[in-house]
C-alpha positions in Angstrom: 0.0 0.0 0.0 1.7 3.3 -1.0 1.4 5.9 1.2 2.5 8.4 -1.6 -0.7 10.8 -3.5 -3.1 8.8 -1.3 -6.6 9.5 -1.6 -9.0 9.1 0.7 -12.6 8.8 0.5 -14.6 10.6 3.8 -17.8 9.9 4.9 -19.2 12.7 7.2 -23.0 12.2 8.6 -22.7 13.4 12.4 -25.5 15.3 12.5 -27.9 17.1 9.5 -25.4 17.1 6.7 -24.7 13.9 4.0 -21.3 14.6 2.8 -18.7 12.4 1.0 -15.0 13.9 -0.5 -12.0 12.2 -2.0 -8.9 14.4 -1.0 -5.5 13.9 -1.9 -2.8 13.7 0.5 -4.9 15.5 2.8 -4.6 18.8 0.7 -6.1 18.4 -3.0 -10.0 17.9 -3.2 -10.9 15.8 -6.1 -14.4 16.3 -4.8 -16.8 17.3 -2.0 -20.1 16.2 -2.6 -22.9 17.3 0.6 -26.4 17.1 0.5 -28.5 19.7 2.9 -31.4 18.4 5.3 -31.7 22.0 6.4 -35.4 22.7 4.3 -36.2 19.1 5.9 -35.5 20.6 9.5 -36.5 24.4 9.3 -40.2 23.2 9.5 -39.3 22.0 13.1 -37.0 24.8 14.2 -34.3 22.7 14.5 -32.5 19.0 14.2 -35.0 16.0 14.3 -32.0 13.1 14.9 -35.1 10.2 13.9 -35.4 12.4 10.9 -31.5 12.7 10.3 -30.9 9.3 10.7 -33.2 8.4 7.6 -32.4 11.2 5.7 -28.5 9.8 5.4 -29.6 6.1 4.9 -31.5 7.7 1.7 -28.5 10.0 0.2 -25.2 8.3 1.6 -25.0 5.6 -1.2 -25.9 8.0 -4.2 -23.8 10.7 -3.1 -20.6 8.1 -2.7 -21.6 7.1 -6.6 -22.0 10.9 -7.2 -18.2 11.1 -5.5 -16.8 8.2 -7.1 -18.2 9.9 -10.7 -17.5 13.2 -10.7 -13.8 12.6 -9.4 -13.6 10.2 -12.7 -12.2 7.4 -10.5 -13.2 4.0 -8.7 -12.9 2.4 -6.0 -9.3 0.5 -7.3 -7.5 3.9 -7.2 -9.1 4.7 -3.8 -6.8 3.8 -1.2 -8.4 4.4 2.4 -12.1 5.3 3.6 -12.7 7.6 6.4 -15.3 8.3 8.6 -16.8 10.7 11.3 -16.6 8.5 14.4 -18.1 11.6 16.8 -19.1 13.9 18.3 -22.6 13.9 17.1 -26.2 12.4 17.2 -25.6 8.2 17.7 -28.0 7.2 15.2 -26.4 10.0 12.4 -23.1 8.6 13.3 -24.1 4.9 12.9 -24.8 5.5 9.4 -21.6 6.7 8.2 -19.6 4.4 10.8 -21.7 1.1 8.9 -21.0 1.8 5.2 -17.5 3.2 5.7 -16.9 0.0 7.5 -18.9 -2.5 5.0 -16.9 -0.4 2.3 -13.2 -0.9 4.4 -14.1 -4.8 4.6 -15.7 -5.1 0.9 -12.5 -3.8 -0.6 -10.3 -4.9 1.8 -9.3 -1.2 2.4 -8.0 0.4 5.4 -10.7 2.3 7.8 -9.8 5.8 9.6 -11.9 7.3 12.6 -12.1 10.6 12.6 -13.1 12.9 15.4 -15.7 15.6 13.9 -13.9 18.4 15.6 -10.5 17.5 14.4 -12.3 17.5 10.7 -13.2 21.3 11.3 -9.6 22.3 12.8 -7.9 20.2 9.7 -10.0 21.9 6.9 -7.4 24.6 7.8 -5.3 22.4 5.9 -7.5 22.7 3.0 -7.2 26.8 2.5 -4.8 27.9 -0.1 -2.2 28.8 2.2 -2.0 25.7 5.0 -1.0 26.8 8.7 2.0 25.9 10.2 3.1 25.0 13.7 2.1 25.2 16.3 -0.9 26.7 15.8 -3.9 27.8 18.3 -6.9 27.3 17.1 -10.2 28.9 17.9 -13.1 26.7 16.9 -16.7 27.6 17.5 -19.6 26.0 16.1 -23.3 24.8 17.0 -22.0 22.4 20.0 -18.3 23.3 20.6 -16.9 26.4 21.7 -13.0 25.8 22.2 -9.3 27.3 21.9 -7.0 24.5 21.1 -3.6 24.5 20.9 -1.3 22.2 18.6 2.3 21.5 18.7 1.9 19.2 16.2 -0.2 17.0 14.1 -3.1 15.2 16.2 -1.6 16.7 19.5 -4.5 18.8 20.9 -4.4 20.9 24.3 -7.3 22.2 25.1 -6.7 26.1 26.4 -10.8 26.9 27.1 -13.9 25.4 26.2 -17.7 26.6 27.1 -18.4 26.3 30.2 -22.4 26.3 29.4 -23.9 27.0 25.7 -21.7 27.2 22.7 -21.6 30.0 20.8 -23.1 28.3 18.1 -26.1 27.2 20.1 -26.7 30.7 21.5 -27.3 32.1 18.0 -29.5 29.5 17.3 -31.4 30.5 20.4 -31.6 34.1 19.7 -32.8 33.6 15.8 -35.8 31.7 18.1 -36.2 34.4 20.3 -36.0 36.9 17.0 -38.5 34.5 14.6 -36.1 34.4 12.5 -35.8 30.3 11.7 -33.7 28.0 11.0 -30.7 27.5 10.9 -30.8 30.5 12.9 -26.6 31.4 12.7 -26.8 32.5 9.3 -30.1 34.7 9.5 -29.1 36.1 13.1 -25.2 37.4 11.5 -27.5 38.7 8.4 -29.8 40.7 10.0 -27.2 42.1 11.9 -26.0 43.8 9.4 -28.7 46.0 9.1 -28.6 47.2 12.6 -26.4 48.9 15.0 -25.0 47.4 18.4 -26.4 49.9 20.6 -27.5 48.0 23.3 -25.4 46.5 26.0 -25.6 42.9 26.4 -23.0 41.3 28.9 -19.4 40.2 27.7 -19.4 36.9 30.0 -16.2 35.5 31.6 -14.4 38.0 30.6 -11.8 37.9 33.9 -8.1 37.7 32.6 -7.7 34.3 35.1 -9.8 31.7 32.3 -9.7 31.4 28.7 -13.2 29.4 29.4 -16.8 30.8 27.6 -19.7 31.4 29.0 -23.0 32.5 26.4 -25.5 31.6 28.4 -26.3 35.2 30.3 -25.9 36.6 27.2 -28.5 34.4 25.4 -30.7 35.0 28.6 -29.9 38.9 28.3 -31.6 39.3 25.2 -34.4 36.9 25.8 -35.1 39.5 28.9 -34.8 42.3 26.8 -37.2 41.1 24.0 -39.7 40.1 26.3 -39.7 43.0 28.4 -40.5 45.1 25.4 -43.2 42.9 23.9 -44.6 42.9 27.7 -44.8 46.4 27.9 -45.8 47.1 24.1 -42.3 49.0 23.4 -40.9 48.9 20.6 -37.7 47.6 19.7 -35.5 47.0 15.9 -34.5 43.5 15.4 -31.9 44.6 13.6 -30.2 45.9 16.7 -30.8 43.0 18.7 -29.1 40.9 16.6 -26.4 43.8 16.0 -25.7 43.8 20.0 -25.7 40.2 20.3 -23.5 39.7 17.8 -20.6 42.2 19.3 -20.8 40.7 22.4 -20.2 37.3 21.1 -17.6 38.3 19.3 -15.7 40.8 21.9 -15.7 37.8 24.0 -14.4 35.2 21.1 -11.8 37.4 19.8 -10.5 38.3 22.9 -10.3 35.4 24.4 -8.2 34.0 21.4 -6.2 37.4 21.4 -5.0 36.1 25.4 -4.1 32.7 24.0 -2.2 33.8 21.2 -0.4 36.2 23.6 0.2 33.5 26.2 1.0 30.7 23.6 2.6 32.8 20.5 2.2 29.8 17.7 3.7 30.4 14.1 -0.2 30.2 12.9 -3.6 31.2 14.2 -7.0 29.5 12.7 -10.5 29.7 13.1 -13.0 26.2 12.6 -16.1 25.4 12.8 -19.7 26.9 11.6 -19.5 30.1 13.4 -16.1 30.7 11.0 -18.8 31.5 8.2 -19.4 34.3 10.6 -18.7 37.8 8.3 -17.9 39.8 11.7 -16.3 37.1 13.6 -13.9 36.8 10.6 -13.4 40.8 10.2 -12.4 40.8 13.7 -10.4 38.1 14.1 -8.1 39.1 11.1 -7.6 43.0 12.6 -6.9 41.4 16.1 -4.8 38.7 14.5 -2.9 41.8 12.3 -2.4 43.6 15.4 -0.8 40.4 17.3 2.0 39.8 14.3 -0.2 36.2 13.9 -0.8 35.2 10.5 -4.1 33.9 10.5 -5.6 30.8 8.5 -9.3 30.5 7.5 -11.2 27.9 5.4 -13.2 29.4 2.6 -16.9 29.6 3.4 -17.9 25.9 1.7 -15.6 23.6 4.2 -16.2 25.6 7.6 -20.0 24.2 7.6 -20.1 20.0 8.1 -18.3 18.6 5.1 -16.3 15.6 4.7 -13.2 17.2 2.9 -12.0 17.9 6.5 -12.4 14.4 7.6 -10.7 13.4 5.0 -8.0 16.2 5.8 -8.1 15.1 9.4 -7.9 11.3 8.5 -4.1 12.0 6.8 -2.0 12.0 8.7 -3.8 9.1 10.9 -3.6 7.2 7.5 0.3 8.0 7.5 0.9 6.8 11.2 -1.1 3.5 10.1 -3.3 4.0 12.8 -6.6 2.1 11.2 -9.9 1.2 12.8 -11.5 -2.4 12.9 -14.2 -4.3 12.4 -15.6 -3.4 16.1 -15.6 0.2 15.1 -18.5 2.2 16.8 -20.1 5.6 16.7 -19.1 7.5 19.5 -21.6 10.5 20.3 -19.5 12.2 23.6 -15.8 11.6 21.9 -13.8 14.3 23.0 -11.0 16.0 20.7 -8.1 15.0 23.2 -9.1 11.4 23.0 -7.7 8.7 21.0 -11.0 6.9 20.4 -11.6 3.4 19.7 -9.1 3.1 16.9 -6.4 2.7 19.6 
């Protein structure tokens, strides 16, 4: 097995997101194929993991063909599969855990376990100028709000993590509290734009002593606030709301990472996860980063949301080490980023 211009076929399905890629030596996309659930969630104002679940066991298959044929190869010049192994919802994860193993055994290919978070951190890899290290990276999505610091490859330090709701998840909560839908990230950093951040919503945690996160007073802040208008029949612009929220997450995010990069100094600082889609979170982050003498590496808008050109990033240099999974493979909903998993 040659270990040279490998390429790796990644199966992703942790949560709401179908996605299958074949990468190149954990750098070259030959293609990244995902199929959305969102319109099949957004009636229900949020993920329905029953509904997840079947939704993959319909599109995983095609979109591997879909993969395999718009890459214009098969599975012969494939030389690994790789697969989310967690976090995420048990029964989304079984999906992608099953076929990337009956695929692995089929073909008598090697298998690589990926952890989901790793994927997001190693689609840094992907961008057109790679990171070097050590790097810190700041990843914030739906579930995970954390500063990790690397050394080097698949060595991951955790500097601060949420201590309560991700940033991710507080958006979500706000687009409720706003009406504005689902997925509620996307429309709650849009209608932001139209406003103005004239309100002043708590900057949690804050205290030079933790790099840890806290959203939840500010999620609760403006709940207060919006109620307390509609209860007294005042009126209040959305637009600022979301304005407000929005500088308060992201004082607190870019500050945070601004202590780290101060305390750590790494050759490369990069930003992962949903949130990285974020215009102002990104805007900020690069001026802070400019300020600090930090280069600072960002995937392009396509591979910060789920994808499986990360895992497939991610499951390089695993695939170099030799470290492969096996038949017992299992999903593994809670698996944290510093552990090793069940590949092991």
């Amino acid at each position: 097995m040659s270990k040279t211009m490998a390429k790796i076929l990644a199966i992703e399905t942790s949560c709401d997101e179908t996605a299958v890629a074949i990468v190149e030596e954990g750098q070259r996309i030959l293609t990244n194929q995902v199929a959305s659930q969102v319109e099949t969630h957004a009636r229900f104002g949020g993920v329905v993991p029953e509904i997840a679940s079947r939704q993959h066991l319909l599109t995983l298959n095609p979109l591997i063909r879909r993969a395999l044929s718009d890459s214009g190869l098969d599975w012969p010049e494939i030389d690994a599969l790789a697969v989310t192994q967690g976090p995420g919802l048990v029964g989304a994860l079984l999906i992608g855990v099953t076929t990337a193993k009956a695929i692995a055994w089929a073909l008598g290919k090697p298998l690589v376990a990926v952890n989901h978070m790793a994927g997001h951190i190693y689609a840094n890899m992907l961008a057109p100028e790679p990171p070097q290290f050590p790097l810190l990276c700041l990843v914030v999505s739906g579930g995970h709000t954390e500063l990790i610091y690397m050394e080097k490859d698949l060595e991951f330090q955790t500097l601060g993590a949420t201590r309560d709701d991700a940033a991710g998840e507080a958006y979500d909560k706000v687009a409720r509290i706003l009406d504005l839908g689902y997925p509620g990230g996307p429309a709650v950093d849009k209608l932001a734009g139209e406003g103005r951040p004239v309100l002043d919503f708590p900057r949690v945690l804050l205290e030079p002593e933790t790099l840890d996160f806290s959203f939840s007073g500010l999620k609760t802040a403006v709940m207060n606030y919006v109620h307390n208008c509609r209860q007294r029949g005042i009126s209040y612009i959305p637009a600022n709301v979301a304005a407000s929220f929005q500088a308060a997450v992201v004082d607190v995010l870019v500050e945070k990472t601004a202590r780290a990069v101060i305390a750590k100094r790494p050759a490369t600082l990069c930003l992962a996860g949903g949130v990285a889609a974020n215009s102002s979170l990104r805007t900020a982050l690069a001026a802070r980063a400019a300020e600090l003498g930090v280069p600072l590496t960002v995937p392009p808008l396509s591979l910060c949301t789920d994808n499986a050109a990360m895992i497939s990033a991610a499951a390089w240099p695993l695939y170099q080490r030799g470290e492969f999974g096996d038949s017992d493979l299992n999903a593994v909903p809670g698996l944290n980023l510093t552990d090793c998993g069940e590949t092991c």
